[in-house]
N, C-alpha and C positions, 0 to 999 in steps of 0.2 A: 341566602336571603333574597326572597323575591324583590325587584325591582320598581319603583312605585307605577310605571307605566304597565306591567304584570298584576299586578293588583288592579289599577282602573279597569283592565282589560277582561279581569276575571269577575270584577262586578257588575258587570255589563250595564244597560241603562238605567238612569233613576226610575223609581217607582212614580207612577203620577200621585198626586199628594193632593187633596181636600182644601178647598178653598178658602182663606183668610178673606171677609169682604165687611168692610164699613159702608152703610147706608145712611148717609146725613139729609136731610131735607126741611123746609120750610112745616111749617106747627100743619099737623089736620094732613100733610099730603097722603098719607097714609102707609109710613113708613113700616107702623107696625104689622100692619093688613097686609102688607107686601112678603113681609117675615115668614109669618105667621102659615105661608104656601110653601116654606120648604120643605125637603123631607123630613119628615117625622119630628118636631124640632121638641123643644124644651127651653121653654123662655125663664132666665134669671132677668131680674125687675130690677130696677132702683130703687130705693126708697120713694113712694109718691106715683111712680110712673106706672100706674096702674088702666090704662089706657086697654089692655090687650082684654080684661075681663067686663067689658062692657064692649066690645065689639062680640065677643063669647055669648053675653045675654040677650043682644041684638039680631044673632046668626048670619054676622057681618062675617066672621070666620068660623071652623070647626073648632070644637074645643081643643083646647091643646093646654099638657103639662105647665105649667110654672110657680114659681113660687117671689115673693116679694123678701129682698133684702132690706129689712126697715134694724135704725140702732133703736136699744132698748132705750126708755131714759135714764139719764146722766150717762149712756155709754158710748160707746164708738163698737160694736159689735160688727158691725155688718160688712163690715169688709173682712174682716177676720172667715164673716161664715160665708161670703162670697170666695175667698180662696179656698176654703174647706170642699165648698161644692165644684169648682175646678176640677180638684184634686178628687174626689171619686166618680166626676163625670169622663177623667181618663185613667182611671186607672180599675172603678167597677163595671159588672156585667152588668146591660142593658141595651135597650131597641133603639134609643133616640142616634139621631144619622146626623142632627143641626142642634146647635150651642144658641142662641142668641140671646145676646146681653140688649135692655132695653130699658132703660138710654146708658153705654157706656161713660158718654159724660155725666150723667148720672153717679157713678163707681166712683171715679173721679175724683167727682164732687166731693164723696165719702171719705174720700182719702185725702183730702186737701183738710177737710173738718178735721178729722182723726191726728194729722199731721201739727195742723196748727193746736192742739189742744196739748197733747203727750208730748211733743217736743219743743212748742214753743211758749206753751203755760199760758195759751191763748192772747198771746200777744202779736196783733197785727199790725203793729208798728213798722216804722222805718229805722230807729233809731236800734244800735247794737244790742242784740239776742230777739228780735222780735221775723218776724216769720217775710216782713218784707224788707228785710236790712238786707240790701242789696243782690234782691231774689234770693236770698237762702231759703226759702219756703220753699218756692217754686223748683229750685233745682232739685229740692230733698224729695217732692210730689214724683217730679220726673223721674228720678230716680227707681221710688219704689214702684211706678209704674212699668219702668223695664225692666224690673227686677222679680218683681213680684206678679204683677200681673198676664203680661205677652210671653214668659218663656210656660207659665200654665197652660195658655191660650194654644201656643204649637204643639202642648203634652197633646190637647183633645185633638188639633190635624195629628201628632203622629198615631192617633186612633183611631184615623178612619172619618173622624170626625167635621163637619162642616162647620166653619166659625164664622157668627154673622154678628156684628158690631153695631148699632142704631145711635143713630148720635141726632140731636137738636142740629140747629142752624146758627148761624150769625153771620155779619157783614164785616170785613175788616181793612181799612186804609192802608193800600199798598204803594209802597213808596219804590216810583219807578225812576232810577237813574238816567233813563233816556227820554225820558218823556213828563209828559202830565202822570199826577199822583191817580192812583182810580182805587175804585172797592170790589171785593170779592167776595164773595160766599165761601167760605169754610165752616169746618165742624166747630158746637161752639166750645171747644176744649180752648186751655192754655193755648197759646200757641206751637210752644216745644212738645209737647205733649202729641198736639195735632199733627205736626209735621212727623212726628219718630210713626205714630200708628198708622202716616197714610204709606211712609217707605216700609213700614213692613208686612202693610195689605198688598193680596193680589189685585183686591178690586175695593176702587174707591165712585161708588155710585150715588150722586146728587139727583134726591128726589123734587120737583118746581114743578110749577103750574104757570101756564103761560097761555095770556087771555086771546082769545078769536077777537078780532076789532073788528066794527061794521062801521064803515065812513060815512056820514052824509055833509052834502052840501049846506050852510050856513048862509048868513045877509054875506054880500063881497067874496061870493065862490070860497071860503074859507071851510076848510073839513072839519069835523067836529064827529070824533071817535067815544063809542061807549062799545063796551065787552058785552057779549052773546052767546058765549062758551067760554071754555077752556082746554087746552091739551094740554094733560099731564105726560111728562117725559122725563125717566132717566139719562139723565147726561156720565158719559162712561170716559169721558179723556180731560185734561190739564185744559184749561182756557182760562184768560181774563179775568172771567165772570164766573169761574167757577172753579174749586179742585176737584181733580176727577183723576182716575188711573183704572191702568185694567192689563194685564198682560195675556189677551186672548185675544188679539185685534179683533175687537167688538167695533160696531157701529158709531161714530159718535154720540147719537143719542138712541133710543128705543123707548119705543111708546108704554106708556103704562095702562092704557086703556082707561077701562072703567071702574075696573076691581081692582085686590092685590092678587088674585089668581090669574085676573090677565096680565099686569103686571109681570108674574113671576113666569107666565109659559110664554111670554114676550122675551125675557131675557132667557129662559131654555131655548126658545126657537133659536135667535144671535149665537148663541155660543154652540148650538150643533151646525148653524151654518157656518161658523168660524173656522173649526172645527173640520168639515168637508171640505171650506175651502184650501185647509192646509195640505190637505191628503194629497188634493188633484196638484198643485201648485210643488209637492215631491217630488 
């Protein structure tokens, strides 16, 4: 019987593996626009999040495949045919090269409804059997989110597949033991929720817009600031003010330009120079 270090040795190095990446950012930054430039993609919708088909009519992006997960009425459907489509996005023949859900908190969302309906007879109480007696709701969500959702999600990387995640924005009071209490920007998921999808993305990329300020002098030399632009910029690492991750020592930030197609060959640029830098640095 081969030895386990005979075996590592006879599978030699891992295959590189298709990207896992959450894009969160503030309403309008142009999350979807930014998407929308990957390879070949194929966008699943949310219910409502229909944002991508008027950028379409616009010629703000190329057309591109997608369809909308809406429940029928009285049902909960759409999560059911959201994992349906998972499942032959890795497992049938076809071109698409990018998955992207838009907005996964969106899905979510669907699953929280669905959850609180079938299993708690829509009771969103606190008091015992109701869906927030002492987060049981929440935990049952989380649940079938790792269950159900993120191991379909790795079916389409072990396919070759690109997985790109859209999430809304929010601000959330972070309570620092060593210091003053501050706020951050996260995705606006549960919180358990947020934290499990940012540890099992490779790239976690906050989309903001951050204003040009022009000073002028006031009565008593006093400044007196109004905005005159804006630079848009992906932020790509953990800060304060922001969640962010990336396992490809990316730039702290890169610029998004003016499009989502600068945008996106702004982050190809980063990671081919990342990338070279690794080569020489062998």
């Amino acid at each position: 019987m081969s030895s386990f270090l005979e075996k590592l040795k006879s599978k030699g190095p891992p295959a590189a593996q298709k990207d896992r990446i959450l894009i969160y950012g503030t309403a309008g930054i142009g999350k979807t626009e930014f998407a929308a430039n990957f390879r070949n993609p194929i966008f699943l919708m949310s219910q409502g999040e229909t944002g991508l088909m008027k950028l379409i009519e616009y010629g703000s992006v190329q057309k591109v495949d997608a369809i909308e997960f809406r429940n029928e009425p009285g049902k909960h459907n759409a999560v059911d045919d959201f994992v349906g489509a998972l499942d032959s996005l890795a497992s049938d023949k076809h071109d698409y090269k990018t998955v992207v859900v838009d907005v996964f908190s969106g899905m979510v969302e669907l699953r929280r409804l669905k959850t609180l309906d079938e299993d708690f007879k829509g009771d969103d109480g606190k008091k015992e059997g109701g869906f927030n007696h002492f987060g049981a709701g929440a935990e049952k969500v989380l649940n079938q989110v790792i269950v159900d959702f993120l191991p379909r999600l790795d079916a389409l990387i072990s396919a070759g597949i690109t997985v790109v995640l859209l999430c809304h924005s929010e601000t959330k009071l972070i309570q620092n033991p060593e210091g003053a209490d501050y706020t951050k920007y996260i995705s606006a998921m549960p919180e358990k929720i947020h934290n499990r999808v940012v540890n099992w993305a490779d790239m976690v990329l906050f989309c903001k817009s951050e204003p040009i300020l022009k000073g002028e002098k006031s009565f008593g030399d006093k400044m007196n600031y109004k905005a005159v632009g804006e630079n848009r910029v992906i932020r790509t690492v953990d800060s304060p003010a922001s969640a962010g991750k990336n396992r490809h020592g990316l730039p702290a930030e890169i610029s998004m330009g003016g499009s989502g197609t600068e945008a996106y060959q702004n982050l190809v640029a980063a990671l081919k120079e990342s990338k070279e830098r690794t080569k020489v640095s062998s």
